[in-house]
Structures are given as structure tokens and as C-alpha cells.
N, C-alpha and C positions, 0 to 999 in steps of 0.2 A: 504494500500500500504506500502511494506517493506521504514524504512528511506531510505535506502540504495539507490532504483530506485527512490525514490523522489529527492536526495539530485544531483541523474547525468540527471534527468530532469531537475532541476534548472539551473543544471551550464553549460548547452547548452545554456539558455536563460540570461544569463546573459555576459553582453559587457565585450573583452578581457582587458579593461583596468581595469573594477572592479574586475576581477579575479586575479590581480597582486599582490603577495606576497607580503607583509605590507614592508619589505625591498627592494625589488624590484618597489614597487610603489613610495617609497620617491627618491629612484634614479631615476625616471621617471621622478618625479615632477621639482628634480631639473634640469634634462636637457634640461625639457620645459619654463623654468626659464629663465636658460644661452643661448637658443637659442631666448627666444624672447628682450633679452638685449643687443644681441651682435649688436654691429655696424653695420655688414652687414642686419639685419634685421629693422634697426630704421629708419623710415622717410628716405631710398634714395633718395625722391626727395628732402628733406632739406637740405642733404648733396650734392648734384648736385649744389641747387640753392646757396649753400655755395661757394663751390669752384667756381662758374662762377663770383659772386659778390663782393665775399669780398677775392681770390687769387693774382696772381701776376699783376703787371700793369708799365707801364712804360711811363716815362716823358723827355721831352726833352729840353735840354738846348737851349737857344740862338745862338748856334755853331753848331746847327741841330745833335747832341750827345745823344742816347736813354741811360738812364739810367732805369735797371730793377728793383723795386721796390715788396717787400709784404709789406702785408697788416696787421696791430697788429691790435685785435681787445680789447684785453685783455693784461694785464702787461705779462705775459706768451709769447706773442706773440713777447715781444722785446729782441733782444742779449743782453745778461748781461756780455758779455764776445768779447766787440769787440765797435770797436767806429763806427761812419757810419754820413748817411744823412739823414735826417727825414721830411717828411711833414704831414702838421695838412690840411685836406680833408677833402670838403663838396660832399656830394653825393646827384644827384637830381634824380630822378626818374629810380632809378636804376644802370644808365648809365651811367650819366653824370655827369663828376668829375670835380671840383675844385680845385687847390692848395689855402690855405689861408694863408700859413706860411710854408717858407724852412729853415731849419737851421742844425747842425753841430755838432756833441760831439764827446768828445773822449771815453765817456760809453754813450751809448746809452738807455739803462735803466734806469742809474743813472742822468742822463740829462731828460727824459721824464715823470718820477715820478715826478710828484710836480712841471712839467712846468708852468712857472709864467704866459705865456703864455696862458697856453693849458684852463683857465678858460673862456676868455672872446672868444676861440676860441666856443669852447661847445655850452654855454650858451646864446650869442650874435650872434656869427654868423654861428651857426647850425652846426657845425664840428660833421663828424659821423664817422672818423677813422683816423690812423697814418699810413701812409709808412715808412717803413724803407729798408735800403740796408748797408750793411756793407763796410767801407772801411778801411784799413791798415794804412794808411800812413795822416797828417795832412796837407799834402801838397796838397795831390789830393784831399782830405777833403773839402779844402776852392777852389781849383777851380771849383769842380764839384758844390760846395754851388753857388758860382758866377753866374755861367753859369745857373743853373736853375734859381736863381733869377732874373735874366736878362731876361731869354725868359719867364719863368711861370707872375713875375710882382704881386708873392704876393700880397694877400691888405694887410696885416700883415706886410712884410716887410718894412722898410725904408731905410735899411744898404744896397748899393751893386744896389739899383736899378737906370734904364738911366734915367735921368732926362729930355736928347731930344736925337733927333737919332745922333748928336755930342760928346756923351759923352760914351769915350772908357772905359775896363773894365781895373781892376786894376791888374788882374793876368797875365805875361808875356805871357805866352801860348796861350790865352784865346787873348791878344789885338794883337798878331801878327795875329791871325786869321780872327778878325774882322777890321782891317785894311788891308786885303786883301780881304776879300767878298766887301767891301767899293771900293775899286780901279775896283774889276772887275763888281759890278752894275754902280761904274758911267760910265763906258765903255760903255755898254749897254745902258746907256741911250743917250751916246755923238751919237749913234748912232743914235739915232730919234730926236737928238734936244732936251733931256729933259733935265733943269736945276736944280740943286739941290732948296731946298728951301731956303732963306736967315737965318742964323743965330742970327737974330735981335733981341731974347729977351734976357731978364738979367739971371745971376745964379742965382738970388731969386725964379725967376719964371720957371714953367715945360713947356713944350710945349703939344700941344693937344698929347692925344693919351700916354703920358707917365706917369711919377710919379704926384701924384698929392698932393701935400702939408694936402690940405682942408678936403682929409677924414682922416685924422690922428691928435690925439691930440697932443698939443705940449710937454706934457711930455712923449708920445713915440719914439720923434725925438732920435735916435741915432747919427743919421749922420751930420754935420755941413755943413750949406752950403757956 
């Protein structure tokens, strides 16, 4: 048989990818490369289960005020260029979130790097991510710290939180508010006969249900009482 009819019997039986010019083939290779690396092709359901779990989330202050919140998972993940509010978050089973610690910087970065804090959060009490939200100004800074303090109830914190349902907040804004929600439940209640509870214990002591001295070491106390 002439080479000639052998060599165009072969090349019918042979796959058009093996038939691709030795330059035409490395261009091949690479674009099956760049398409099996490109993000649209990697794990979309890790990238689904990403944004559902660890995206935006929002918490709410004591003054019933939703603040919107992401999530750093990575240094990357925090503004290097902006001050804000930060919480150190425990996540249990997906879902369900805990604040363990609210606090305040005017770099936000610069503040969460190397938090003195952020060890015994990790390490001790399971902390699996940071929130952050940026804010401008150090005014709205410390009330919006207040206010989540006050309704969230940190175990981390000590600074800022009610000690019993008598003890108003310390930002003007923030006690005009809560001295009018106060006026119109006791309303509410003068209509069924309910009485407030007596004020009977010391400023040493918490009342049930609020700040509790006992799970906090005494060289965490910031706050004097």
C-alpha cells in the first residue's frame, strides 16, 4: 500500500484533538487550563455556601436600630482605610450567631490586628469570625458601640453594659430614647395593674437577667462600680 493512502487512512482514525498542530495544541491546553480555574467553574456550590454563611448580617441595638454588618474572614477582609464597629462572633451550627465582644476604632484594621482581645476570644470561647461596618464620624462611633452593647450584652464586654433595667445609657441620644420607651411601657402596664419591680438591690450587685460581675475576672473590670 502507497505511504500516501496509509498515512489519510490513519488520520480519519485518529481523534481531532490528537490531530492539532503542536502550536495549536499548547493553545488548547492552555485554554482548558484557564477555563477549569476560572471562578465561574470552581466549587459553585462552595461559593453559594460562602456567601449564604459567612456574607452580610445585621445586629441590633437596644433602641430596636438594625445595624448592617460583613463578615472578615481574613485580614483582607477588614477596611484599612476607615474606622467603624467591630464584633468578635461565635457561630453554632451554621446559623446561629453570637456577639462575644463589641467594640470601636478609628482604623479598623489597625485596631483588629493584634487585638488583645481577639486571643482569649479564638481560643476560649470559640470565636469563628469578625463583623465589621464602617462608620465616619466618632460620635456615632460610640453610640452605635452603646447601643449594641446594651441590647447584644457581650460576655466580653464590661464597659457600657445595664447592670439592672434602672440603669440608663450614657449617650444623650440613646437615654432620651430609653426614657421614653420606659414612660410608655409603664403606661401599658398602669393599665393592667402591673407594678414595676422594687429597686432594692445595691450598685455592687446586678440584678437577674443583666450584667453579671462573676463571669468576668477582676483584672478585666474596666468599669468602676
Amino acid at each position: 500500500m502507497p505511504s500516501g493512502e496509509l498515512m489519510e487512512i490513519c488520520s480519519r482514525h485518529i481523534s481531532p484533538v490528537a490531530r492539532v498542530k503542536p502550536r495549536e495544541e499548547s493553545h488548547f491546553q492552555t485554554s482548558l487550563t484557564e477555563a477549569a480555574e476560572s471562578p465561574a467553574a470552581t466549587r459553585p456550590e462552595s461559593r453559594a455556601r460562602a456567601m449564604i454563611f459567612y456574607g452580610n448580617h445585621t445586629w441590633r441595638g437596644e433602641s430596636g436600630q438594625r445595624y448592617p454588618f460583613k463578615c472578615a474572614l481574613t485580614k483582607n477582609g477588614i477596611p484599612n482605610d476607615s474606622g467603624g464597629i467591630y464584633v468578635f462572633v461565635r457561630r453554632r451550627y451554621g446559623f446561629f450567631l453570637q456577639a462575644l465582644y463589641v467594640g470601636k476604632a478609628a482604623n479598623l484594621r489597625g485596631r483588629l490586628v493584634g487585638h488583645e482581645k481577639w486571643g482569649k476570644a479564638w481560643w476560649i470561647l470559640g470565636a469563628t469570625e469578625r463583623h465589621v461596618m464602617r462608620i465616619a464620624t466618632e460620635t456615632e462611633r460610640r453610640q452605635i458601640e452603646e447601643d449594641m452593647i446594651r441590647g447584644l450584652k457581650p460576655q466580653m464586654n464590661d464597659m457600657q453594659v445595664p447592670r439592672c433595667e434602672a440603669d440608663a445609657p450614657t449617650t444623650l441620644a440613646l437615654r432620651e430614647k430609653w426614657y421614653f420607651r420606659r414612660a410608655v411601657t409603664k403606661w401599658f402596664k398602669g393599665l393592667f395593674g402591673i407594678k414595676d419591680k422594687p429597686h432594692n438591690h445595691s450598685t455592687d450587685d446586678h440584678q437577674e437577667g443583666f450584667f453579671d460581675a462573676t463571669k468576668h475576672k477582676a483584672h478585666e473590670f474596666a468599669r468602676k462600680h
